[in-house]
C-alpha positions as CSV (number, residue, x, y, z in Angstrom):
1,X,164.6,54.1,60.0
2,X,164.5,57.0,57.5
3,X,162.5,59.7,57.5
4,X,160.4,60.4,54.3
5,X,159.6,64.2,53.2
6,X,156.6,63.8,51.6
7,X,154.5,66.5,49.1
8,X,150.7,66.7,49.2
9,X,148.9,63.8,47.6
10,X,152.3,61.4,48.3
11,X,151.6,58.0,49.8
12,X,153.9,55.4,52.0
13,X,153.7,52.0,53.4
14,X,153.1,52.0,57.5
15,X,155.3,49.0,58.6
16,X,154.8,49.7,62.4
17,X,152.2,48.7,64.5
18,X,151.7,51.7,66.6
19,X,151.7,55.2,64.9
20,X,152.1,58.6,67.0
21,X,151.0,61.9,64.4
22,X,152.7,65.0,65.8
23,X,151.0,68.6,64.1
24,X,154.2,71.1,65.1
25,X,153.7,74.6,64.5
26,X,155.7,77.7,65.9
27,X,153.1,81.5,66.3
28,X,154.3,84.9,68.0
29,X,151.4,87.7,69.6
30,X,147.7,87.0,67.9
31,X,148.9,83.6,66.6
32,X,145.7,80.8,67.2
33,X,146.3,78.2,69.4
34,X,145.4,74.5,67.4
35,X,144.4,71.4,68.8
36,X,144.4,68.1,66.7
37,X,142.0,65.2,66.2
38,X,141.4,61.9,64.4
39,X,138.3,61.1,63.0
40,X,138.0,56.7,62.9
41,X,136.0,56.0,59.4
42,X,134.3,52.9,57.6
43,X,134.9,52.0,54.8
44,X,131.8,54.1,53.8
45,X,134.0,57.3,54.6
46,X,132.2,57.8,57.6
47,X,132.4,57.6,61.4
48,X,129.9,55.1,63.3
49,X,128.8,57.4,66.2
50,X,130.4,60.3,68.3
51,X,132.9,58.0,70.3
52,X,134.7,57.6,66.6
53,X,135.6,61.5,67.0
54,X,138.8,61.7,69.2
55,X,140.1,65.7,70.2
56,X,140.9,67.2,73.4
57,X,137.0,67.2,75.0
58,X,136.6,63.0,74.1
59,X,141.0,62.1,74.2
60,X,140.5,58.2,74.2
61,X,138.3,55.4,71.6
62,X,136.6,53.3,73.6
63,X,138.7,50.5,71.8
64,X,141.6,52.3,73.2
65,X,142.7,52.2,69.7
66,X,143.1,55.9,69.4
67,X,144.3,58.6,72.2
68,X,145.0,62.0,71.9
69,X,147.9,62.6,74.3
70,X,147.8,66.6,74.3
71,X,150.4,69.4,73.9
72,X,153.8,70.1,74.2
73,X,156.1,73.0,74.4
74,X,160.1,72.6,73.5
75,X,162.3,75.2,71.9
76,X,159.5,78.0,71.1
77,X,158.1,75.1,69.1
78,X,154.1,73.6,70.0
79,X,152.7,70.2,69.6
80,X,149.8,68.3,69.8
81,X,149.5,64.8,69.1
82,X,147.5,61.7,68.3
83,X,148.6,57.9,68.7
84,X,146.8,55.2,66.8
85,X,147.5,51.5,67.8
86,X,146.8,50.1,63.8
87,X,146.8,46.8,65.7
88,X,143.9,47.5,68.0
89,X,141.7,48.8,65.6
90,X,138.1,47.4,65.3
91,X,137.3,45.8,62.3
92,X,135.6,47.9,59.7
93,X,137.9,51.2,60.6
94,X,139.6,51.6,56.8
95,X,140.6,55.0,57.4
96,X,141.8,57.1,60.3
97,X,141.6,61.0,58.9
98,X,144.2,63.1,61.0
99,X,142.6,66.8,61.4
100,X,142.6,69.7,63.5
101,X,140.8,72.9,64.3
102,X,142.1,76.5,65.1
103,X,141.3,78.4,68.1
104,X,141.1,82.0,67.8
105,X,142.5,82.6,64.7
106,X,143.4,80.7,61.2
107,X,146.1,78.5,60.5
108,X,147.4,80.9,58.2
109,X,148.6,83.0,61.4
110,X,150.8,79.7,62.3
111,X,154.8,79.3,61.3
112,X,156.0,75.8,60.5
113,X,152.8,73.8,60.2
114,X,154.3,70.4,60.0
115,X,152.9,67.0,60.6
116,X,155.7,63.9,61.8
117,X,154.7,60.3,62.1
118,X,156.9,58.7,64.3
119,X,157.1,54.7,65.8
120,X,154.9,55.0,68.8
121,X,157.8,52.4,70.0
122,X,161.1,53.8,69.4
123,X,160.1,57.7,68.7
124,X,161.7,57.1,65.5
125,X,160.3,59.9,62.6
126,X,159.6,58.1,60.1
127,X,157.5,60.8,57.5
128,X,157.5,64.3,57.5
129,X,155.0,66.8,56.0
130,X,155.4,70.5,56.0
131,X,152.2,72.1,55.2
132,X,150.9,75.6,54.2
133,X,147.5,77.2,54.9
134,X,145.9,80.6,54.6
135,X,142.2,81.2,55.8
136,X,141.8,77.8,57.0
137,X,140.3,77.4,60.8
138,X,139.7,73.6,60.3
139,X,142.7,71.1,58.5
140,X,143.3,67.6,57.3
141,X,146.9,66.9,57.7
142,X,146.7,63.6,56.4
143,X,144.9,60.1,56.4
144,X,146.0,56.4,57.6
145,X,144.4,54.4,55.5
146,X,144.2,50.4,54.7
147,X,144.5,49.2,51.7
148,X,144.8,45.2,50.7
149,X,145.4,44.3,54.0
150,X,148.5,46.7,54.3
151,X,148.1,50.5,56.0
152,X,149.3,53.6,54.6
153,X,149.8,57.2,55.5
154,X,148.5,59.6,52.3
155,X,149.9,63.7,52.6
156,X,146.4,65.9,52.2
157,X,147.2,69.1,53.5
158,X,143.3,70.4,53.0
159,X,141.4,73.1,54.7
160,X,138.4,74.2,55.2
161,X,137.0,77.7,56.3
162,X,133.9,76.6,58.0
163,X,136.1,75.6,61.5
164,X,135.7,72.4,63.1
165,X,132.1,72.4,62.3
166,X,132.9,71.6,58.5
167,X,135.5,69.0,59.1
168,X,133.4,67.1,61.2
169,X,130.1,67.2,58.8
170,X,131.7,65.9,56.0
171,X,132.5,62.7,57.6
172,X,129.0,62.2,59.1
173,X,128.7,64.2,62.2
174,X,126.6,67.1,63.5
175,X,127.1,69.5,65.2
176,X,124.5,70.4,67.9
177,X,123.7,74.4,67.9
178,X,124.6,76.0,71.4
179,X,121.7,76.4,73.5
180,X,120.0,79.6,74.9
181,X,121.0,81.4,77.6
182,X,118.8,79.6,80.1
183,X,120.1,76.2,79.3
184,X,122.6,74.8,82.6
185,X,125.8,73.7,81.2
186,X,124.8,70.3,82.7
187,X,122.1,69.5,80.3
188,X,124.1,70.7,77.0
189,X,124.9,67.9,74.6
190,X,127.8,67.2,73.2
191,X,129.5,69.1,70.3
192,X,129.3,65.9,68.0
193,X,126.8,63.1,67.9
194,X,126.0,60.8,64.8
195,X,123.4,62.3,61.6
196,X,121.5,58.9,62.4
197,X,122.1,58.7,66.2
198,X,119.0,57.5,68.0
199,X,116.4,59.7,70.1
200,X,118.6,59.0,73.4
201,X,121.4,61.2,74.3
202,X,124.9,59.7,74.1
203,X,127.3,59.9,76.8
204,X,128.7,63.4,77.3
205,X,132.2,63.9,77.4
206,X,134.5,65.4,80.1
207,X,135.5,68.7,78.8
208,X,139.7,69.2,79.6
209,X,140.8,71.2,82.2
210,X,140.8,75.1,81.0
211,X,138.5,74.5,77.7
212,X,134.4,75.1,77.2
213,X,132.5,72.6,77.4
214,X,132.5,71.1,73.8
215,X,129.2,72.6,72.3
216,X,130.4,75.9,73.0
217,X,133.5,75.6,71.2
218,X,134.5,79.3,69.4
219,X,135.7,77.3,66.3
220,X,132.7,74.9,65.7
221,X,129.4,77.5,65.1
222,X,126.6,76.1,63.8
223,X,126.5,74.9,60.2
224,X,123.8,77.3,58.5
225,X,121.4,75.7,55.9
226,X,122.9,76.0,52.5
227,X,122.1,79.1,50.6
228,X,119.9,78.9,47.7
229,X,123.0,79.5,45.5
230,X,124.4,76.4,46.2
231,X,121.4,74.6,44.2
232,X,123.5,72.7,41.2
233,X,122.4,74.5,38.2
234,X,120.4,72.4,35.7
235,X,122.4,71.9,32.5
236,X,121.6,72.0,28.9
237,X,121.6,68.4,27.9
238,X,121.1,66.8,31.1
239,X,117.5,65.6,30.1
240,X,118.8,63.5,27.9
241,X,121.2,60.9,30.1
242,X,120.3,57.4,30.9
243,X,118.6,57.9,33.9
244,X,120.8,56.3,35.9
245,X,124.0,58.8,34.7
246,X,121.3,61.3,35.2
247,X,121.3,60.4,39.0
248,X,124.7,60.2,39.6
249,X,125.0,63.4,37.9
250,X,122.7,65.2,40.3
251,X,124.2,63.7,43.5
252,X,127.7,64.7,42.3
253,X,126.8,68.2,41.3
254,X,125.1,68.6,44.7
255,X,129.1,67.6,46.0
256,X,130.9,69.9,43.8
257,X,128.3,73.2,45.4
258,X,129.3,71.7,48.9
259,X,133.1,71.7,48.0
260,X,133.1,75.1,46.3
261,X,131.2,76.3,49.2
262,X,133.4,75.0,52.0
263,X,136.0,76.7,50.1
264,X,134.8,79.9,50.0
265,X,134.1,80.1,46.3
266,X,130.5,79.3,46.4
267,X,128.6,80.5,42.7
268,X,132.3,80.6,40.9
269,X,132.3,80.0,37.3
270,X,135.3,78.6,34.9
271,X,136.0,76.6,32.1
272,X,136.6,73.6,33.1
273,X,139.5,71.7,30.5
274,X,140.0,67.9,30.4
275,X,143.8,66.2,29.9
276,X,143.8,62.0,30.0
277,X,146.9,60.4,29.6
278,X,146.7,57.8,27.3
279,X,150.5,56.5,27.4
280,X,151.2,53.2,27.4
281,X,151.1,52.8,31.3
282,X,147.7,53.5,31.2
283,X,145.9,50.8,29.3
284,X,145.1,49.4,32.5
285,X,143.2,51.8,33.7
286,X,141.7,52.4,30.5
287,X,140.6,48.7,29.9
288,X,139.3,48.4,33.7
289,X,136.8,51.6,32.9
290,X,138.6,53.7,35.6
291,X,139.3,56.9,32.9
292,X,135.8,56.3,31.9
293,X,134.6,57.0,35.1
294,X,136.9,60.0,35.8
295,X,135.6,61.5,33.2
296,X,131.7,60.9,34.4
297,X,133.1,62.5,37.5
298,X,134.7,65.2,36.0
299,X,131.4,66.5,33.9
300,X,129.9,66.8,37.1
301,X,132.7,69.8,37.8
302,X,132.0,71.0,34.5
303,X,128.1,71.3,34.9
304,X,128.2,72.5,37.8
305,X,131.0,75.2,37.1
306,X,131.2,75.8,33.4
307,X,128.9,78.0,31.9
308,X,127.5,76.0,29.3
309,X,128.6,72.6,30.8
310,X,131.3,72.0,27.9
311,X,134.9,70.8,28.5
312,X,137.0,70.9,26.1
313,X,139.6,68.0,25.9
314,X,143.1,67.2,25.1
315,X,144.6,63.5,25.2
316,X,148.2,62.9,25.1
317,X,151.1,61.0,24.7
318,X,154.2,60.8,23.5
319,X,152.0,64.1,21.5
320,X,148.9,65.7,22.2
321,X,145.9,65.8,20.3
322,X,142.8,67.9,20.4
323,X,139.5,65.6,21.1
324,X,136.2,66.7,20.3
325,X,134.3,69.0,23.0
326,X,132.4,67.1,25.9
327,X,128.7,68.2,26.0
328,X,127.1,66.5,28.9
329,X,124.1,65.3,26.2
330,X,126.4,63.3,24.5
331,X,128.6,62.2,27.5
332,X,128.0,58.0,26.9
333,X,128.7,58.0,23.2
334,X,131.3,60.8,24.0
335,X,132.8,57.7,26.6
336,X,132.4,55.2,24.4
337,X,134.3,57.0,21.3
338,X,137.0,58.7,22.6
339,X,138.1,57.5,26.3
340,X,140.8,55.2,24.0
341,X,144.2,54.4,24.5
342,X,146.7,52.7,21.6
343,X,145.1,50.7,18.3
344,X,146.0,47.0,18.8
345,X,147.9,48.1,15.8
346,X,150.0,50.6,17.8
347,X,153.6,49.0,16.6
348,X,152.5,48.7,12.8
349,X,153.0,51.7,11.8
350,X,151.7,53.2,8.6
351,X,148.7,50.4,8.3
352,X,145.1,51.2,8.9
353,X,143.5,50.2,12.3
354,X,142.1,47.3,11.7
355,X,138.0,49.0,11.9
356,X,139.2,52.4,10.7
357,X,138.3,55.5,12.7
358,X,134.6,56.7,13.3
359,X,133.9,60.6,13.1
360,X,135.6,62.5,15.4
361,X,138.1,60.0,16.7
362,X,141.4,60.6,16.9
363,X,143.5,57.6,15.7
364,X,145.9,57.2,18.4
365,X,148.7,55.7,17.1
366,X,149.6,59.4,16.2
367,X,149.6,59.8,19.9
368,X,152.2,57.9,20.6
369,X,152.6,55.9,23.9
370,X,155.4,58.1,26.0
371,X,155.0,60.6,28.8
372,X,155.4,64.5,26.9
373,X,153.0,66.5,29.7
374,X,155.0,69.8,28.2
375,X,153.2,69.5,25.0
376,X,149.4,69.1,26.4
377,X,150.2,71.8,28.6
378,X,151.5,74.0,25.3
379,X,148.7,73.2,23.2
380,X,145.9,74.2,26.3
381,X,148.0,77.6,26.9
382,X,147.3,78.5,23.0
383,X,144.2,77.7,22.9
384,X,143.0,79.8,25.9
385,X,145.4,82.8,24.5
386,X,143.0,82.3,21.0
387,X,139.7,81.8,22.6
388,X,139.9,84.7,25.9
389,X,136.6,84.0,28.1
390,X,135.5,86.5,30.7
391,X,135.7,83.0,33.2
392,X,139.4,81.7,34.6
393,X,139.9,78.2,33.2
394,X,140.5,75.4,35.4
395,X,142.7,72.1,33.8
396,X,141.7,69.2,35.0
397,X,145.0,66.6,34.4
398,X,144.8,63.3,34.9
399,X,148.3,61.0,34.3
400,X,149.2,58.0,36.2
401,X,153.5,59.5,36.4
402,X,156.3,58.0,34.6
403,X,157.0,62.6,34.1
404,X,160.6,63.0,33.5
405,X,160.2,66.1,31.5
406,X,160.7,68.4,34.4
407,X,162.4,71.5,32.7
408,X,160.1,71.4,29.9
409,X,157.0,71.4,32.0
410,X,158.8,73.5,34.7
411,X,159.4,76.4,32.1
412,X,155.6,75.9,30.3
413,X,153.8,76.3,33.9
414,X,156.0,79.3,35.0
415,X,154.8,81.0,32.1
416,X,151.7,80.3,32.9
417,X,151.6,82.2,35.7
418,X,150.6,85.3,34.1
419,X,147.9,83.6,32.1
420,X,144.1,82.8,33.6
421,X,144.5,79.5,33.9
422,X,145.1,76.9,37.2
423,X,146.5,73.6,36.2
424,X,144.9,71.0,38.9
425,X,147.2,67.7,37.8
426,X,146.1,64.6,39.8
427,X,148.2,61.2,39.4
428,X,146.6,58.2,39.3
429,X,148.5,55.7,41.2
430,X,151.8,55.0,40.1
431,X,154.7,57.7,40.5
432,X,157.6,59.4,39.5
433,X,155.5,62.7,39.3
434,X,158.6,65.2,39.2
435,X,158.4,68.3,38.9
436,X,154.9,68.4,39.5
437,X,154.7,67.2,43.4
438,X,157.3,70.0,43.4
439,X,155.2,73.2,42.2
440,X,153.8,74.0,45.3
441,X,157.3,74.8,47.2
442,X,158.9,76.3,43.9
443,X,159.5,80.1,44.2
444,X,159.6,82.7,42.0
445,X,155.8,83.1,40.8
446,X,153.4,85.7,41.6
447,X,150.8,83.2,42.2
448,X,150.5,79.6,43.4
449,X,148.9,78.3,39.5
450,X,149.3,74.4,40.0
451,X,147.6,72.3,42.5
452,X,148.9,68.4,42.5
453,X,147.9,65.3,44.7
454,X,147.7,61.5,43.9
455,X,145.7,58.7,44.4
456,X,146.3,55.0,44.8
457,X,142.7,54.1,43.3
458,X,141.0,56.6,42.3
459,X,137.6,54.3,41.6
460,X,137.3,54.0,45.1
461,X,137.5,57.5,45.9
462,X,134.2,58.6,47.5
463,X,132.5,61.8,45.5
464,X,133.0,64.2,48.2
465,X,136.7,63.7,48.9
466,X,137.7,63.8,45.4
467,X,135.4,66.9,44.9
468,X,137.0,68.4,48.1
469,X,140.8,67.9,46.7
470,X,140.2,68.8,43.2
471,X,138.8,71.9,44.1
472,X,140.7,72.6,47.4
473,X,143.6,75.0,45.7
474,X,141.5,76.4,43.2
475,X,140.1,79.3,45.0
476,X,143.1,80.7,47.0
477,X,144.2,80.6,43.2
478,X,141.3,82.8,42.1
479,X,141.7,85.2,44.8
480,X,145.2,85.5,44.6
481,X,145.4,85.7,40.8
482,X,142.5,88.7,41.3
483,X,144.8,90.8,44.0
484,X,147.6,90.6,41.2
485,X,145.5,91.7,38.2
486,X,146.0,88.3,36.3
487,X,142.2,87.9,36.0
């Protein structure tokens, strides 16, 4: 069996039954100690109760499914590690998230972060991801997940400030605050228990030899209410959605605050650009109303983060054209005109579309139906460079692969380094990505300016974990970008 590097957002078939997740890491004097965990999830995204939380203070599922089989020292080099049985599995787990927490410290102060996925059977590595993290104290290395009757292991590599604490409240658990002074150890709850757990208190877990008792863990304080900051801010426009856009809007804004907030760029503003692919590969996803519903999910970033609420948009092919601005008002007859791929009459070229073009439109037989990223990304640099905003500008592109001009977009993002802008590309499901699943490792920039990850299906993507990728990368950029004087 051959071992698979794999770049954040990458996905692989699991053909074994039995799967044992390794986190490696390497630290000298002050370095944290880390300690992993897997968090078992329906297909809701979130965990059932407590016993679906498994770290060093609760090591086994009561299916037996799960174990966490503890740490490891060999060559100056520290492990932890988790074993999932896919086989013994109850039914209705879809997803097993592989985390962990830092103790002490972030996982910025660790060397080597890697996370290996080896045969439980044989020991056999079969995938290998090599992570990087800065201020994170909590961290997502990865995900099994099921998906038409076949698992899979998806590359995340995601933080969050907030500790153990904010990994485990996004997937539906809460974390008790420690108790006064007077309270006995005896009678102190658990660290997790479910948000709709009954009155009764669930069995409390033996804490491991040498570790707190779980509620008193130094990297899971208690989750403060959300500052009023946080509120999503009401948008010109908004009044005027079908009510039940209108809805979804609120509840996603409500995400994107969470996400920015988790990230430690809570109140940021931006202006937020749209890219759609709209090669030939595509019509699928176009046809199925998957685009159309990326973009509904992207306005939410934009009225949440952009000023006025506005993205501007580019679609592109084998060329890129310039589509009219997205104002959340007009976001259904903005969907209905121009999420488009090809005319029927795409190969008869030089004759009229067959209902002509409505105002606005673009007719995209111009656009061609090949992959040219380069000259999306060309036409977005000039028109930042023409129209300067005191705001960064974050790209939101969205193509489903099939790149293969790597030098071209290579050359146009290195550029970009110096410029205001973070390019935040996100494949949709097939591959051949290039360059672009590259970017991350690729020296020889000042600042980190692209963020990448993929998706197999995007449409069934909860809110919050698109919201939390999307936006994961975006403000290390800002901060970065700041210490350098690029904005």
């Amino acid at each position: 069996m051959t071992s698979t590097s794999m770049s954040k957002g990458a996905n692989l078939p699991v053909t074994v039954g039995s799967v044992r997740a390794v986190l490696g890491w390497t630290g000298g004097a002050g370095a944290p100690d880390a300690d992993a965990s897997a968090l078992l999830l329906g297909a809701d995204g979130r965990v059932r109760d407590d016993g679906d939380f498994v770290f060093y203070n609760q090591p086994q599922h009561a299916s037996g499914a799960v174990r966490h089989l503890g740490k490891r020292q060999d060559a100056g080099v520290t492990t932890d590690t988790v074993e999932v049985d896919l086989r013994a599995l109850e039914p209705g787990i879809e997803r097993v998230v592989l985390g962990a927490s830092a103790d002490g410290g972030t996982f910025g102060g660790l060397s080597g972060l890697t996370l290996r996925l080896l045969d439980a059977g044989t020991q056999r590595e079969f995938a290998r991801f090599e992570m990087e993290a800065t201020t994170e104290t909590a961290f997502i290395g990865g995900e099994l997940y099921l998906r038409g009757g076949q698992w899979k292991f998806r590359a995340i590599g995601q933080g969050y400030a907030s500790g153990l604490a904010g990994l485990a409240t996004d997937f539906g658990i809460s974390v008790d605050e420690e108790p006064g002074p007077a309270a006995p150890v005896a009678t102190v709850p658990p660290v997790v228990r479910p948000v709709a757990a009954p009155a009764s208190p669930p069995p409390r877990a033996v804490p491991a030899p040498g570790r707190p008792p779980a509620s008193r863990l130094p990297s899971a304080p208690p989750v403060p209410p959300a500052p009023p900051a946080s509120a999503p801010r009401l948008t010109k426009g908004e009044e005027r959605l079908p009510v039940d856009m209108r809805k979804r809007l609120s509840l996603r804004k409500e995400q994107v605050a969470v996400s920015l907030r988790k990230h430690g760029a809570e109140g940021v503003t931006a202006r937020v650009v749209l890219i759609l692919d709209a090669s030939g590969s595509m019509s699928f996803l176009y046809a199925k109303g998957v685009v159309a519903d990326v973009v509904e999910r992207m306005a939410a970033v934009a009225a949440q983060v952009d000023d006025d609420g506005a993205m501007q948009a580019w679609t592109f092919a084998s060329h890129a054209a310039r589509l009219p601005d997205l104002t959340l008002g007009e976001l259904p007859e903005w969907l209905r005109l121009h999420v488009r791929v090809g005319e029927l009459s795409l190969f008869r070229r030089g004759k009229k579309p067959r209902r002509g073009l409505l105002p606005g439109q673009v007719d995209m037989r111009t656009v061609g139906i090949q992959n040219e990223e380069q000259k999306a990304i060309a036409e977005v640099r000039t028109y930042v460079r023409e129209h300067p905003a005191a705001d960064p500008t974050l790209v939101l592109f969205f193509s489903d692969g099939g790149v293969y001009r790597n030098n071209e977009i290579e050359r146009e993002l290195r550029e970009a380094v110096e410029e205001p802008i973070f390019w935040q590309f996100v494949g949709l499901g097939r591959s051949h990505y290039g360059v672009l699943e590259r970017f991350d490792s690729l020296p020889g920039r000042r600042v980190d300016n692209v963020g990448f990850f993929a998706v197999d299906d995007i449409a069934n993507l909860p809110d919050p974990e698109l919201y939390d990728r999307l936006l994961s990368e975006f403000p290390a950029w800002i901060t970065a970008a700041r210490r350098q004087g690029i904005l």
